[in-house]
N, C-alpha and C positions, 0 to 999 in steps of 0.2 A: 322465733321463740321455740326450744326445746320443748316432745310432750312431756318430757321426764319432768322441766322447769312448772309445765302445767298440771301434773300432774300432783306437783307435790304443794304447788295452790290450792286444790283441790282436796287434798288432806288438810291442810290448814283451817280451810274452811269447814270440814265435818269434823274437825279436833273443836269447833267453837261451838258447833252445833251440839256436840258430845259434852262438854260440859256447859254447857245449860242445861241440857237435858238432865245434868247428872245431879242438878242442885234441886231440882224439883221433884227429883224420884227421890231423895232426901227427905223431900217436905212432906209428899204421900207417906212413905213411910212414917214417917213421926206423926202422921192424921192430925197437920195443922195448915193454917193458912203461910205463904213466904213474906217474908219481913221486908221492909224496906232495902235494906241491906243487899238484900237476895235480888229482891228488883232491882237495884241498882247495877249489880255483879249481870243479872242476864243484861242490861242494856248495855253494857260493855260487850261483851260476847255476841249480843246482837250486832253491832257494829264490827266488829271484827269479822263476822258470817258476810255481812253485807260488803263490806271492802274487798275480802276476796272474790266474792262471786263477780262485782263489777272487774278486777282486776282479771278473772279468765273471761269475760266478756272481751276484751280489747282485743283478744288475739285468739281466741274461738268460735266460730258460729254456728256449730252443731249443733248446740242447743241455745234459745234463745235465752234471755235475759229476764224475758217475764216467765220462762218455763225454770230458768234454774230460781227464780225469788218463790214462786206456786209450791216447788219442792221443799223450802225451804219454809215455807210458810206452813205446809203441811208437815214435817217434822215436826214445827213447835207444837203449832197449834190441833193436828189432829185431825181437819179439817174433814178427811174421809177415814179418819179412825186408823189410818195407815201412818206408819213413818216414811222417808222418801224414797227407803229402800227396802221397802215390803213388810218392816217391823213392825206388830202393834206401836202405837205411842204410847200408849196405858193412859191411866187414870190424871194423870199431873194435867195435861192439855184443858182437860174442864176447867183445872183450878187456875191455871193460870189465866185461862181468858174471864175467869169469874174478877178475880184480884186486879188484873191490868185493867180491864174496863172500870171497875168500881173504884180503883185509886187516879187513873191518868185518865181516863173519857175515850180508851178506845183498845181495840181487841187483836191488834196484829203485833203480833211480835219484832216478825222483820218487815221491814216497811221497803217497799220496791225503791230501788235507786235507780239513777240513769235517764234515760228517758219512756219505759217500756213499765204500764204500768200504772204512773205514778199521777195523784192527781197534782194538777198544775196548782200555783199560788191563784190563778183567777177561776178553779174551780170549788174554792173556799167561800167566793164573794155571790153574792144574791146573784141570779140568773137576769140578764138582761131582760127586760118587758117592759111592758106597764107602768110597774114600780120606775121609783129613781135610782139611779146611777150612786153606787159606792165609790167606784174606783176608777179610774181611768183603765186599770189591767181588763177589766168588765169588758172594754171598749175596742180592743187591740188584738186580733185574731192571733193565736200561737202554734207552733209548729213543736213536738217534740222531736228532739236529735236523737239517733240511736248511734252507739257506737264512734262517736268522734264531736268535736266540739266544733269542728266545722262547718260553716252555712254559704251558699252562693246565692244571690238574687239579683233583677234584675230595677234597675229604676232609670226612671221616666225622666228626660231631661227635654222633648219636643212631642209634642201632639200639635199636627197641622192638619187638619180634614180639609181636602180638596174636592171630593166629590162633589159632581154637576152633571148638570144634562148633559148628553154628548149626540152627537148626528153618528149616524150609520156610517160606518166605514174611519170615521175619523178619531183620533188620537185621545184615548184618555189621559185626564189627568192624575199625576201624584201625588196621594199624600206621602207626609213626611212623619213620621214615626221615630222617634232614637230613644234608643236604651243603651245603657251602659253595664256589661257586667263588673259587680264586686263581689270581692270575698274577705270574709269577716269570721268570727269568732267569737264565740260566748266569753262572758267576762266572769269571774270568780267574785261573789257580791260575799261577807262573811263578817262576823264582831265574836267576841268572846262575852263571856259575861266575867265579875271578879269571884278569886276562889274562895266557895262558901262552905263551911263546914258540915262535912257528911253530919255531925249530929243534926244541925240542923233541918236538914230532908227527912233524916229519921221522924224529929219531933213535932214536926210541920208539917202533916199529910200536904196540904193546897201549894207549898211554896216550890216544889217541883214544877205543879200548874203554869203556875205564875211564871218562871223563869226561863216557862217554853214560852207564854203566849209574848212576854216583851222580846226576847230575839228573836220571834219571830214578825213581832209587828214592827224592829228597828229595822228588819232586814227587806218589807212590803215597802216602808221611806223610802230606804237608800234606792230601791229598783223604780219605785215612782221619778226619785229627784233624775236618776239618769237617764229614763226615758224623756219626762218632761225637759230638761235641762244641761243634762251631760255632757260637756266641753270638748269628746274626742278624743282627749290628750293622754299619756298613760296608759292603764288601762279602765278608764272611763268610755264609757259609750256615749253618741254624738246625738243627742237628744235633740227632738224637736223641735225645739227654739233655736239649736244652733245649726241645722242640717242647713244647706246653702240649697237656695232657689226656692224656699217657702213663701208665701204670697205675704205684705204686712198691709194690715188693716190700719192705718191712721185715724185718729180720734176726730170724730167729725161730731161735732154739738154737743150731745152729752153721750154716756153709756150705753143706752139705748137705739138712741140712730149708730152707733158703731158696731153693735153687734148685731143691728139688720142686716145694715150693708156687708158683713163678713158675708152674711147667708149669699147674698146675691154675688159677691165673688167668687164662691164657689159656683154656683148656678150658670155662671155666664162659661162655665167649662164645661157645662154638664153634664157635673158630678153632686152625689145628693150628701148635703152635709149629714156628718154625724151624731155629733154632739159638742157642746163646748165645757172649756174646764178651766179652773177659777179658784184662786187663795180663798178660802173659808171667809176670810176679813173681806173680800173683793163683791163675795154673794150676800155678803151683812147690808153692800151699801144701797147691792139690787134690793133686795127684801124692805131695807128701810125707806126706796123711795117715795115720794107722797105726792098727790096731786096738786093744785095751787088752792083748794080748800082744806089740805094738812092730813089728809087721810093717804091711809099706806095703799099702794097700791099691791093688792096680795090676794093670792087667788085666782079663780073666776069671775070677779066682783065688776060690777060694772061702773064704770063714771060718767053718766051723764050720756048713755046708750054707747060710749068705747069701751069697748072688751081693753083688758086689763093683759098685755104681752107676759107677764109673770104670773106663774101656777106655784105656789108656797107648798101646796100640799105634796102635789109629788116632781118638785126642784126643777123646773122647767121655764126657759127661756124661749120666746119664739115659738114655741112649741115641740120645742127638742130637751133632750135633757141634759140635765149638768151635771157633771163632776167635778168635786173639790178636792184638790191635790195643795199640800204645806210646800210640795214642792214647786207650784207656781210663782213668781216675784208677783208680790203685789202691784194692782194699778196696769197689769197685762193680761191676756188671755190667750185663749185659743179656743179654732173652729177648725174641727177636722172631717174630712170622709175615711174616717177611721177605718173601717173594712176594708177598705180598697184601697187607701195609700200606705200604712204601713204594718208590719207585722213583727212579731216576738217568738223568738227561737228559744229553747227551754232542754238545754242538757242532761242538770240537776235540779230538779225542784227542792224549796230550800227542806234541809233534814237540821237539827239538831243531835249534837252526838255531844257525848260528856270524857272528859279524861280527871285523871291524877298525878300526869305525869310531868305538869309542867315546873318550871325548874323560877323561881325566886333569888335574885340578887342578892349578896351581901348588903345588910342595913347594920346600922351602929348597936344592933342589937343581935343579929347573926352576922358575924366577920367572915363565914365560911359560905353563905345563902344555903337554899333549904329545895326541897322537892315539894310538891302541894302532896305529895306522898307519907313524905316524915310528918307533916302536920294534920293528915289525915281533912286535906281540903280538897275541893271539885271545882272543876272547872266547864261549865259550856260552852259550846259551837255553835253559830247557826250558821249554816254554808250552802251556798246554789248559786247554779251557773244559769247565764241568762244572755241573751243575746237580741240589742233591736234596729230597726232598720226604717228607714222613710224610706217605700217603692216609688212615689211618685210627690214629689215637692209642692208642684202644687194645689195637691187637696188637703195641703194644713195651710189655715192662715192665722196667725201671733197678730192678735189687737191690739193696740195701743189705750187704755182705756179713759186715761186723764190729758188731759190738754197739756203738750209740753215733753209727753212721755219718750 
């Protein structure tokens, strides 16, 4: 890549920067607050800042990625009162972190892309402890990628420990050890929402809100369903249930004797499980269990001096805890050593971006189709790149939870 070619990225990208800035020295001058409109116009130009800064990332590393997003963050926002290139930012920078924060819930204009930066999707969810498990992401160690979507790692296809006593002089034995490398790639996880009418945002302070937090909670699903379940095939990732040489726990008596015995599958490797994860309708059946005088078994509660295997209060099985994933099939489960067997690569964390520019079919009522432009409609993004792996097969075991299953 030519510098002239990057260079003149690099004007692109302060041409976005320049007008944003330019609509806010606007709004100081008129000594009023910017309109929805105007927000909307900088979250375009924010996007456009950020596209090209990523896009001289791939083929410069003079500067990093989290230094050129810092610059870029401090032009809007002001941050040390400086523009990135030694200019005051003036007076706009207050206002606009006072308006973004009070209409949207948050104060950065340009939002880090890439990997360098950025908080991940399971830096949004409750901090593993004590408490119970949200997410399965909670559970799944991550790695962010810089500069490429590519990841190499290794997994575990033998563990044989052979070590013993041995006399002086004479022959050790060997263990047997085999990994396999592979390499892999983050997958582009992404939905649109349908084109809604700019008046609409306008007239509607919350329904911006709203239109970020559902693509973004369709797009936490789909990265759930392909971890938990993702077939391989396309570009779907090979999710835990179908990674080959996973342990299966077979339903032995009821529910309860099955999900011990997973714990002691693991055990007998030793390897310390993690936690298990379970269709919402799967943990109703646990919660509803009852003793053979009709009382549920829930809590710490005692029956007749047996401690009671289920903790209701903070979602715990065994004494481990659960996570409920839509993306489970009912009537199965899983037990994993989560930490240690698999992990999650993290390119792009998911961002939302908006356009106008998409293009409408001819319908019986436009013969010629239309641009969400002409109609003055928006369209959303929610887009991130994500990548996951089983290192070692057998520290997940997939239960079987009903007789038959």
């Amino acid at each position: 890549m030519s510098k002239e070619q990057i260079d003149g990225w690099r004007k692109c990208r302060d041409q976005a920067i320049e007008q944003a800035k330019g609509i806010y020295d606007q709004v100081i001058a008129e000594k009023r607050s910017p309109t929805d409109d105007e927000l909307l116009r900088i979250e375009q130009f924010k996007a456009q800042a950020r596209e090209w800064s990523e896009k001289i990332h791939q083929y410069v590393d003079d500067v990093s990625l989290r230094d050129q997003l810092e610059a870029l963050n401090a032009a809007f926002m002001g941050e040390d009162g400086m523009k990135a290139d030694g200019i005051s930012a003036g007076p706009w920078a207050k206002s606009f972190e006072e308006n973004v924060h009070r209409r949207y819930g948050r104060k950065a204009l340009i939002e880090p892309v890439g990997a360098v930066g950025v908080p991940a999707v399971s830096a949004t969810l409750t901090p593993l402890g004590d408490d119970r498990v949200e997410s399965i992401l909670q559970l799944i160690p991550f790695t962010r990628l810089g500069g490429t979507d590519a990841f190499t790692y290794l997994r575990e296809t033998v563990r044989d420990h052979r070590a013993a006593p041995v006399a002086v002089g004479e022959k050790k034995p060997t263990s047997v050890y085999t990994v396999e490398r592979i390499e892999d790639r983050t997958r582009t996880i992404a939905h649109l929402s349908e084109p809604i009418p700019r008046q609409y945002l306008s007239d509607i302070p919350l329904l911006r809100q709203y239109v970020d937090a559902v693509l973004r909670e369709g797009y936490v699903l789909e990265l759930e369903y392909q971890i938990v379940d993702g077939p391989g095939t396309g570009e779907n990732m090979t999710g835990l249930l179908n990674t080959e040489g996973i342990l299966i726990q077979a339903f032995d008596t009821d529910p309860l004797t099955t999900t011990r015995r997973a714990i002691t599958a693991l055990e007998r490797q030793n390897l310390v499980p993690g936690a298990y994860v379970f269709h919402p309708a799967q943990w109703e059946l646990f919660e509803l269990l009852s003793s053979a005088e009709g009382r549920f078994l829930l809590g710490d509660a005692r029956d007749g001096g047996r401690v009671i295997p289920i903790d209701r209060a903070r979602r715990r099985l065994w004494g481990l805890p659960v996570a409920l994933s839509l993306a489970m099939p009912e009537g199965t489960g899983l037990l994993a050593d989560f930490a240690g067997s698999t992990r999650r690569w993290e390119r792009e964390t998911v961002r939302v971006d908006w356009s106008e520019s998409s293009y409408n079919p001819p319908t019986a009522y436009d013969e010629t189709g239309s641009s969400d432009f002409e109609r003055n409609l928006i369209r959303f993004r929610a887009e991130g790149r994500e990548g996951f792996a089983v290192l070692r097969p057998g520290g997940v075991v997939a239960l079987e939870l009903a007789s038959g299953s």
